[in-house]
C-alpha positions as CSV (number, residue, x, y, z in Angstrom):
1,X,62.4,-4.7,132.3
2,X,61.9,-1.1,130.7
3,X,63.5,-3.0,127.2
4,X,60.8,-5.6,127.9
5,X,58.0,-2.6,128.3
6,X,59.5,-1.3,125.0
7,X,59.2,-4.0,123.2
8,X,55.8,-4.9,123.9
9,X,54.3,-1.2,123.5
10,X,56.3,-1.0,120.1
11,X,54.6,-5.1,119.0
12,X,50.9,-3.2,119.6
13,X,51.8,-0.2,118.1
14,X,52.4,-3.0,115.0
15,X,49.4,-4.4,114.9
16,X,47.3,-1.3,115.3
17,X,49.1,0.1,112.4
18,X,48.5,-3.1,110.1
19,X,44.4,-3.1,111.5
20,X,44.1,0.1,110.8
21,X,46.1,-0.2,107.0
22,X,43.4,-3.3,106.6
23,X,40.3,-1.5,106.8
24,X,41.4,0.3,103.2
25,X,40.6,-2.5,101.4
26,X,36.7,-2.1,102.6
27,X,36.1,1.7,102.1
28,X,32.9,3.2,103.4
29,X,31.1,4.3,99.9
30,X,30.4,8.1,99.6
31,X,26.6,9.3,98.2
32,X,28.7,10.7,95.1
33,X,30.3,7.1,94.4
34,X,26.8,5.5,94.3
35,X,25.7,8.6,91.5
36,X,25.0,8.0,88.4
37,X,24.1,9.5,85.0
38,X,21.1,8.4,82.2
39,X,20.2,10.6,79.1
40,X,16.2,10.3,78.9
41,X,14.0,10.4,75.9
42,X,14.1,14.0,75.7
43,X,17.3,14.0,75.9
44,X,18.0,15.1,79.3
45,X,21.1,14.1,81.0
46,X,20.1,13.7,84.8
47,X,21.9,12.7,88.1
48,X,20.6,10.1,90.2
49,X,21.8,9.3,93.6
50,X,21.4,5.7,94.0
51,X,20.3,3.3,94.7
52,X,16.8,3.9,93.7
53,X,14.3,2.5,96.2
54,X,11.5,5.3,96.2
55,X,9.4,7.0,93.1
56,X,7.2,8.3,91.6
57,X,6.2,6.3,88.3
58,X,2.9,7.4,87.0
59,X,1.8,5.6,83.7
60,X,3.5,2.5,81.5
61,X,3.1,-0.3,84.5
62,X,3.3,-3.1,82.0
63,X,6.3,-1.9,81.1
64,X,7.6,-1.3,84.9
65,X,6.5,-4.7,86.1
66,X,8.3,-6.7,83.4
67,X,11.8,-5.3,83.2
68,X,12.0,-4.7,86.5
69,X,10.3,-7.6,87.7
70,X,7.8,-8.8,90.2
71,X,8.7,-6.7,92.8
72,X,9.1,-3.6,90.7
73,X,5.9,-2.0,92.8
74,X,7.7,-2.1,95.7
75,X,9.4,0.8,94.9
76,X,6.8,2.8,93.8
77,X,5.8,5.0,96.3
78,X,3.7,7.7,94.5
79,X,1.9,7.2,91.4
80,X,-1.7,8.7,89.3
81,X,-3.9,6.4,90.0
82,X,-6.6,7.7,87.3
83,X,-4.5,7.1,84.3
84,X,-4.9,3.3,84.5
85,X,-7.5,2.7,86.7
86,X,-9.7,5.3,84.9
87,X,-9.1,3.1,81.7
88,X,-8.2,-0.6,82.5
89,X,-11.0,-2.0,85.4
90,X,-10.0,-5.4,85.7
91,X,-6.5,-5.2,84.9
92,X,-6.4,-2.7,88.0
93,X,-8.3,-4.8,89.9
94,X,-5.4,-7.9,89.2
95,X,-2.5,-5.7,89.9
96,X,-4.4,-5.2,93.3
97,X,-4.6,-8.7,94.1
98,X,-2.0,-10.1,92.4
99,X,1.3,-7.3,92.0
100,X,3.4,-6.7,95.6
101,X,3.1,-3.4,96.2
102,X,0.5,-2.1,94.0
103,X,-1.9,-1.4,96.4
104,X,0.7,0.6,98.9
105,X,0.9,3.0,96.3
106,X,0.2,7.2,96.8
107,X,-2.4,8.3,94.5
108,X,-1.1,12.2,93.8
109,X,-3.3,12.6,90.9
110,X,-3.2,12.9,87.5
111,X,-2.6,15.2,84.5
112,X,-5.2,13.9,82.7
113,X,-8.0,15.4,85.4
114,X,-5.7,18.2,86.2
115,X,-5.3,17.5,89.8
116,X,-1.6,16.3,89.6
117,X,0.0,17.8,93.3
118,X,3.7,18.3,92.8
119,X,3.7,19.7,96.1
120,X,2.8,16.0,97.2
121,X,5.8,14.6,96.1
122,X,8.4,17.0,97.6
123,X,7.1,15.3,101.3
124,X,7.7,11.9,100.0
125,X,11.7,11.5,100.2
126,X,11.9,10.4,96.6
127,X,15.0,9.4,95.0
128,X,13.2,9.6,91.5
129,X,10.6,10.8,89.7
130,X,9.9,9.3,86.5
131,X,7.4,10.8,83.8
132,X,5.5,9.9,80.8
133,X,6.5,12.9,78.1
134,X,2.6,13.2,78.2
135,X,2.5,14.0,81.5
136,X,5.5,16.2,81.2
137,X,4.3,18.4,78.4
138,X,0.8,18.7,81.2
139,X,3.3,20.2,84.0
140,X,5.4,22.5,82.0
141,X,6.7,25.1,84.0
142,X,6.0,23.0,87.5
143,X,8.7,20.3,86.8
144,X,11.1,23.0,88.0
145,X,9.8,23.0,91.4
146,X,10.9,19.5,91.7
147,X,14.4,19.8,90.3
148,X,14.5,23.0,92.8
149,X,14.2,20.8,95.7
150,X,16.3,18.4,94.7
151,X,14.0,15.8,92.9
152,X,15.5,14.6,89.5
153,X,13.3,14.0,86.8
154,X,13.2,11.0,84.2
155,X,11.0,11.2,81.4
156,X,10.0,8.0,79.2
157,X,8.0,7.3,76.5
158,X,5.4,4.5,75.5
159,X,3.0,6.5,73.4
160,X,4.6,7.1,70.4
161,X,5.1,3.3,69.5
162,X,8.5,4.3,67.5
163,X,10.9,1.4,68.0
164,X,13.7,3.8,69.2
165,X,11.1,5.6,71.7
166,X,10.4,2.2,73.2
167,X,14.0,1.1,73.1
168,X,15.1,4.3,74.9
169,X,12.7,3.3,77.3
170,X,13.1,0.3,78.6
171,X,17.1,1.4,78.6
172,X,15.7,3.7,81.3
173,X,14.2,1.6,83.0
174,X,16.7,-0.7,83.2
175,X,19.4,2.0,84.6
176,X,17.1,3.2,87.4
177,X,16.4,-0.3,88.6
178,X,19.4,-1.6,88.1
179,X,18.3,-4.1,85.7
180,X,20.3,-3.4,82.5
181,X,20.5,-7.3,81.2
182,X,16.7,-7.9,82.0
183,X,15.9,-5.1,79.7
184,X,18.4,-5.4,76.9
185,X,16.7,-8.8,76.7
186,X,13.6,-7.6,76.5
187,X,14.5,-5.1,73.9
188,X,16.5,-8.2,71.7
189,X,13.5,-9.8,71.6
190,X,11.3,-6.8,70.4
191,X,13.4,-5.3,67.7
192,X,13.5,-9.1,66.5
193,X,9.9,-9.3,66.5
194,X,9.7,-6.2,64.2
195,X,12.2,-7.7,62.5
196,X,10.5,-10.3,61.0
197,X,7.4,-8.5,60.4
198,X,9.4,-6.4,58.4
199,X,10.8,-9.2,56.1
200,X,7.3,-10.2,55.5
201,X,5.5,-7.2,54.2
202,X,8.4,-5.7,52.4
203,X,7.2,-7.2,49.2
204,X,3.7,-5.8,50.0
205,X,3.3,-3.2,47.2
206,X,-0.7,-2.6,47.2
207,X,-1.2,-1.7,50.5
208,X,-4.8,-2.7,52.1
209,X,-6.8,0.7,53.7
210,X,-7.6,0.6,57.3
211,X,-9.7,2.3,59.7
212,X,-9.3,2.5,63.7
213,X,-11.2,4.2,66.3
214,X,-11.4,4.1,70.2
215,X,-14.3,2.5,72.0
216,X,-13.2,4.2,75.1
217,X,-14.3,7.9,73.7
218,X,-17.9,7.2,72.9
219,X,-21.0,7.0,75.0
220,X,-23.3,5.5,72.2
221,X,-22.7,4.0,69.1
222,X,-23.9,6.9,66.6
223,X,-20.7,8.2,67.7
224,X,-17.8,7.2,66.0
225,X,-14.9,6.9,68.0
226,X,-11.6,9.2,68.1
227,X,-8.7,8.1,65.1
228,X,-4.9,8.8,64.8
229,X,-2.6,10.0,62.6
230,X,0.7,10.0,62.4
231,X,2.5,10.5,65.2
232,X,0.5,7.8,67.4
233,X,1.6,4.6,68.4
234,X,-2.0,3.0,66.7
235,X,-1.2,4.7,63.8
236,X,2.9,3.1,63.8
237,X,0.9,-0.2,64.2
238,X,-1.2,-0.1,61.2
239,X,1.6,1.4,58.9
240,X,4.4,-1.4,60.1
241,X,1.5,-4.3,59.4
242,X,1.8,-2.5,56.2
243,X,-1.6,-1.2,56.0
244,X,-2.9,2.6,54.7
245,X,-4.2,4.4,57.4
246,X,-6.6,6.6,56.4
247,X,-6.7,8.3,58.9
248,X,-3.8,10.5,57.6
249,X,-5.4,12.0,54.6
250,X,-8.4,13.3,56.3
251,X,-6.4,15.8,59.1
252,X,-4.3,16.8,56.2
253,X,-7.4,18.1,55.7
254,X,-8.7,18.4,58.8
255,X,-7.5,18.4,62.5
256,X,-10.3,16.8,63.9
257,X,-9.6,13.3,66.0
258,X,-13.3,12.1,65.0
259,X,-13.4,10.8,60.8
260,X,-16.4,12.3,59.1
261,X,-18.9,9.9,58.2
262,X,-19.4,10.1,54.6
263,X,-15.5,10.6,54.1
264,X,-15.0,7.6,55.7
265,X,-18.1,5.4,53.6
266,X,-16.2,7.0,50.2
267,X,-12.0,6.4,51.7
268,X,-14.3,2.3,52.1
269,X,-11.6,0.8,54.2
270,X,-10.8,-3.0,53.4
271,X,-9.9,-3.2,57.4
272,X,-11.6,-2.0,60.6
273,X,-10.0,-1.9,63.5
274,X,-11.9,-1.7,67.0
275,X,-10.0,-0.4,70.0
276,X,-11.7,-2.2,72.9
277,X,-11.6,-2.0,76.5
278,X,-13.5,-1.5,79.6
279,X,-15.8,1.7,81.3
280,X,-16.5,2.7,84.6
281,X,-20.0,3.6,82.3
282,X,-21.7,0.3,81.9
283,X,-24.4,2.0,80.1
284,X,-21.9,3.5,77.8
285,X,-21.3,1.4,74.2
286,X,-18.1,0.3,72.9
287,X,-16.9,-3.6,72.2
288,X,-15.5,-4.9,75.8
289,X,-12.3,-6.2,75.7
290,X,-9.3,-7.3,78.1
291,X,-8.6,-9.1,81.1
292,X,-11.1,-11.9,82.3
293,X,-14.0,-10.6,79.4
294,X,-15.7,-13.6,78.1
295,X,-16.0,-13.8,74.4
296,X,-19.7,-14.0,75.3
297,X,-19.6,-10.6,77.2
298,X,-17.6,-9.3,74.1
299,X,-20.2,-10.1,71.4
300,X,-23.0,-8.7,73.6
301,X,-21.3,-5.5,73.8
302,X,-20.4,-5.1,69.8
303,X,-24.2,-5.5,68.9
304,X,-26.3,-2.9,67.1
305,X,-22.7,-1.4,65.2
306,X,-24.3,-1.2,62.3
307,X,-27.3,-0.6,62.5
308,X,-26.4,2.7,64.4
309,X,-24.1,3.9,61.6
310,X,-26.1,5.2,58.5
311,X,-23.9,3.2,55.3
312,X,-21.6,0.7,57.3
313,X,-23.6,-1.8,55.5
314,X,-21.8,-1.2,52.5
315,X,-18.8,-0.7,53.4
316,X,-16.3,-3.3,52.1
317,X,-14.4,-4.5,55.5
318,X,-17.7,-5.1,56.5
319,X,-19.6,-7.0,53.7
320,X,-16.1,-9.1,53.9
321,X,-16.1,-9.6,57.5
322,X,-13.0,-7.8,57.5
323,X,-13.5,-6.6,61.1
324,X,-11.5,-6.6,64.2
325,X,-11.2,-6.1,67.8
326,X,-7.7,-5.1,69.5
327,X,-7.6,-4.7,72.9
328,X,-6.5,-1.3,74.3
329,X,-4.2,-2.8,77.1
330,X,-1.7,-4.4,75.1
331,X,-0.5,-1.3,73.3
332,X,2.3,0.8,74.7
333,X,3.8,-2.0,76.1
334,X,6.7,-3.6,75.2
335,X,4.1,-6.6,73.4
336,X,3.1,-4.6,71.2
337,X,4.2,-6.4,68.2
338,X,2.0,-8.8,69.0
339,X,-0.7,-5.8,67.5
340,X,1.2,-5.4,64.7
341,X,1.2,-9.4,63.7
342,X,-2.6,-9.4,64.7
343,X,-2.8,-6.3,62.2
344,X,-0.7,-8.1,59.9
345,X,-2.4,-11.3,59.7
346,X,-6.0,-9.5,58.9
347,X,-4.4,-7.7,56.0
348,X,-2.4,-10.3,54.5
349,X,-3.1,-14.2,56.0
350,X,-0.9,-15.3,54.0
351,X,2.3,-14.1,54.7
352,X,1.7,-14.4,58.4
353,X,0.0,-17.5,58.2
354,X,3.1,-19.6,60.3
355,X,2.3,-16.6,63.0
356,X,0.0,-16.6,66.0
357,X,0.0,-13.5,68.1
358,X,-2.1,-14.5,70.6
359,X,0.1,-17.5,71.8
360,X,3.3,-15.1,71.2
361,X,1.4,-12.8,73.8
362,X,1.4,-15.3,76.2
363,X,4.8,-16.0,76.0
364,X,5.8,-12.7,76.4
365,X,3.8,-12.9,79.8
366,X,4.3,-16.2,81.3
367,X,8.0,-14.8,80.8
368,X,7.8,-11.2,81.8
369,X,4.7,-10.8,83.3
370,X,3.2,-14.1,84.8
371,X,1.4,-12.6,88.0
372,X,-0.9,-11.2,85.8
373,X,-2.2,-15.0,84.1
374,X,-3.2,-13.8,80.5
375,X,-6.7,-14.6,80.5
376,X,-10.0,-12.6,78.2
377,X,-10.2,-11.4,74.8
378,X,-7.1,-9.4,73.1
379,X,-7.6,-10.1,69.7
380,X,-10.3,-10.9,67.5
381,X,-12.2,-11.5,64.3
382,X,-15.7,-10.2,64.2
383,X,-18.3,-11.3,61.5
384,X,-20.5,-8.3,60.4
385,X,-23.7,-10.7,61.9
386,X,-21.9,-10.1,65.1
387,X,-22.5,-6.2,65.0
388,X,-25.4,-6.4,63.5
């Protein structure tokens, strides 16, 4: 009996053993196996302790929603509202009807009305918080308060329209959300874009003069809006259509953002380029541009240019109807070279004339971004009786 007893006790003792030598083979993951490392745009190396679910992602939502995809919000806890909504109206308004998550979002300010509240963020249990190098630069010496408590910071880049600033980018992107395929693709498809607008202007040896300004920084039309140089993603645009922005000669003789008046009637630009948009102002001029704008509402707002601007008469772009309308929402997004063919096309039809950028940018949405229906004016081809 006591054998029997023996013999039974030792057969448990077995099978406990092999349970218990079973449950290796499903080990319960430590917080240090799910950590990982990324190298930002500034060159940063940071930890992150994934998986992400919760951050801060302020600026660049184009760019959020379509490499990580439609439910991208949904992880964005905290965000500056001002920045986008302060710019883009109706585009706001669609990501608030339209884009999971959007409207859950934490408004904790923004660097560009210097009401940004770190201390905010450090209540929020974020796993992430990911910056716009603009917004970086703004905070300084604060970005150490997060890191103190724990908070890594990313840092991307949108604004400097530099094919490896983008690419770095979305690669950042596409770590944190765990989306690394979606975004390569993404990035295949831009530098092949640029790719081919490359082979078509590199026999372009006289290159055409062009002239940008803002519509979003005026109030009235006897302004002239704010320029770039170098350095500036509307200024990469122009130069890789393979136009002469002239904006670069006058702040190397000048640092000033706005062109003086009778420079710009002597540089007499064979392109100009309006940067449209929208305003909180309504009373405020500037060509009205984006999302769900009617080319009649458009037109209406790009009357009386010229006769507000002492000499635009003569100017070349316009006695050729050489004028054009961009809209500000496309750029810093990963579309961009739609711009650049748009920019292209103006300067030099026909090597571009097998290219249409508008039905390229609604490609790129109705793959990428499709809850936001591409619908309004983004690109277009004013006569100078329009302004006039």
């Amino acid at each position: 009996m006591k054998k029997r007893m023996c013999l039974v006790l030792l057969l448990l003792l077995g099978i406990l053993l092999i349970a218990c030598s079973g449950k290796k083979n499903s080990p319960v993951v430590s917080e240090d196996d799910k950590a990982f490392k990324l190298v930002d745009v500034l060159d940063r190396e940071v930890t992150i302790q994934g998986p992400v679910e919760r951050v801060y992602y302020g600026f660049y939502y184009e760019n959020l929603l379509a490499i990580a995809g439609p439910t991208a919000f949904a992880k964005v806890a905290a965000t500056s509202l001002y920045d986008t909504e302060g710019y883009f109206l109706t585009l706001s308004q669609i990501y608030r009807e339209r884009v999971e998550g959007y409207a859950d979002m934490i408004d904790v300010g923004s660097t560009l009305n210097d009401d940004f509240n770190i201390e905010k963020l450090l209540d929020m249990d974020l796993d992430a918080v990911i910056l716009g190098a603009y917004q970086y630069t703004d905070l300084a010496n604060r970005i150490s308060v997060l890191e103190n408590a724990g908070i890594p910071v990313v840092v991307i880049d949108y604004t400097l329209g530099t094919m490896d600033m983008q690419r770095r980018s979305t690669e950042v992107l596409g770590k944190l959300f765990g989306v690394e395929d979606r975004a390569q693709r993404i990035i295949d498809q831009y530098i092949a874009a640029y790719s081919d607008i490359e082979k078509r202007i590199a026999g372009v040896s006289a290159k055409k003069k062009i002239f940008s300004e803002f519509h979003s920084t005026i109030n009235s039309y006897n302004e002239i809006g704010t320029s770039v140089s170098s350095g500036h993603f509307l200024s990469a645009y122009m130069e890789k259509a393979g136009g002469e922005n002239i904006m670069i000669k006058f702040m190397e003789q000048s640092e000033q953002l706005r062109i003086d008046p009778e420079y710009l009637l002597e540089a007499d630009p064979d392109i100009v380029v309006f940067i449209g948009g929208e305003s909180e102002n309504k009373n405020k001029d500037g060509v009205v541009t984006g999302h769900r704008v009617s080319r009649e509402r458009m037109l209406a707002s790009a009357k009386n240019i010229i006769p507000s601007r002492p000499g635009w008469d003569t100017l070349k772009a316009v006695q050729d109807n050489q004028i054009f309308v961009v809209e500000n929402g496309i750029c810093r997004t990963m579309a961009d070279y739609t711009i650049v063919q748009f920019l292209g096309k103006a300067m030099y039809p026909e090597l571009f004339k097998d290219v249409d950028p508008m039905e390229n940018l609604k490609a790129y949405y109705a793959e990428y971004l499709p809850s936001l229906r591409l619908d309004g004016i983004f690109f277009y081809g004013l006569r100078s009786t329009d302004i006039n």
